[in-house]
N, C-alpha and C positions, 0 to 999 in steps of 0.2 A: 660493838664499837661504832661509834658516829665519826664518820669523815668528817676531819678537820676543815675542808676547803680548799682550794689551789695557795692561797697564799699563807693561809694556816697550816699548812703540811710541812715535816721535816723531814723528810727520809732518811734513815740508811740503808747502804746495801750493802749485804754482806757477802764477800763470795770473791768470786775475780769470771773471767772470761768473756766472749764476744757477745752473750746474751745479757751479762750485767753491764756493760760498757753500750749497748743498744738503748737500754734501760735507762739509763742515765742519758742519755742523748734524747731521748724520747720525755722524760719528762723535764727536761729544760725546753726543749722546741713549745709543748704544752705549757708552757707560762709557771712553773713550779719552782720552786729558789731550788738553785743546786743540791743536791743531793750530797752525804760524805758517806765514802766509802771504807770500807772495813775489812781489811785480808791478813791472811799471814805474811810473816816476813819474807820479803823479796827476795832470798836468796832460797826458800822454799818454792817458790816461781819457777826458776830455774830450767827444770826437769821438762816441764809443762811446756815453756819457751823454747825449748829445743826441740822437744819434740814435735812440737806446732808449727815450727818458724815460718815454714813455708805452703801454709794449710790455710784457705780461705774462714773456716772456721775457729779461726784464732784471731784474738784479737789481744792488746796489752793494756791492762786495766792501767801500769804505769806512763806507757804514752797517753792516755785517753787522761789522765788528771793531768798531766802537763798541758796538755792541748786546751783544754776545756777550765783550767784552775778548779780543778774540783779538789777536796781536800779528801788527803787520805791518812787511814792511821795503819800502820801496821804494829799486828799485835801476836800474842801468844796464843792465845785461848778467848773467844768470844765469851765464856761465861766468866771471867776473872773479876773483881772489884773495878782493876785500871780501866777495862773495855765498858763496862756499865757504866762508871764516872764518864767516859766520852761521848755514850748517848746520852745520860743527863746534862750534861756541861752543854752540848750541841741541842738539846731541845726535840732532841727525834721522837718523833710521837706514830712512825711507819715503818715499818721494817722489814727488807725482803734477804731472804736469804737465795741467792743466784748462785749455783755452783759451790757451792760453799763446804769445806771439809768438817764441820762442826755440827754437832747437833747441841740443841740452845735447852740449856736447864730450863727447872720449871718457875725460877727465880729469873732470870730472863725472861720468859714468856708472862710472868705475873708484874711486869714493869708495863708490860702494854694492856694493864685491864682484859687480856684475856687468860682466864683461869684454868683452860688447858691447850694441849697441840691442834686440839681439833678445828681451832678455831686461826690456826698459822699458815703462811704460805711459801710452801719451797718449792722452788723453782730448779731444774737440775739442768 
């Protein structure tokens, strides 16, 4: 895979917590078009958010797109038709998975030119 560029890059992120939420902060500081992010349903959150509430290690990916206008989808299943139509529709050509509860078919990973996992990066 050849890097697209700073301004050629689209990214998603896929995941939620304080290290994907850094991530995106980190590449908008670095001149990068905003990133969209990609999670389960907010009410799947929940659990995480309580249990976190008062942990410096927490952070909330739904304050961090309010604050920032970053666009979010929440969805079912990261390998589904609807979630793929969102990276094509959005143009994402980068893909990280941060935290993330899904592990990405081989039809997901063959969307980004690369032909196995060996060549993906998760980030946990």
């Amino acid at each position: 895979m050849i890097f697209p560029g700073v301004k050629n890059s689209r990214f998603a992120l896929i995941g939620s917590g304080k290290v994907l939420c850094y991530f995106a902060k980190e590449l908008i500081r670095l001149g990068f078009p905003k990133p969209i992010i990609i999670t389960w349903f907010k009410e799947k959150h929940k659990r995480d958010e309580k249990l976190l509430e008062n942990n410096i290690n927490f952070e909330s990916i739904f304050s961090l797109v309010r604050e920032l206008e970053i666009e979010i989808f929440e969805v079912d299943n990261i390998n589904c038709s609807s979630s793929i139509d969102i990276l094509k529709s959005n143009n994402v050509n980068i893909l990280f998975s941060i935290s993330s509860r899904w592990i990405f078919s081989s039809n997901l990973i063959k969307l980004f030119d690369c032909p196995d996992a060996s060549k993906t990066i998760h980030v946990i």
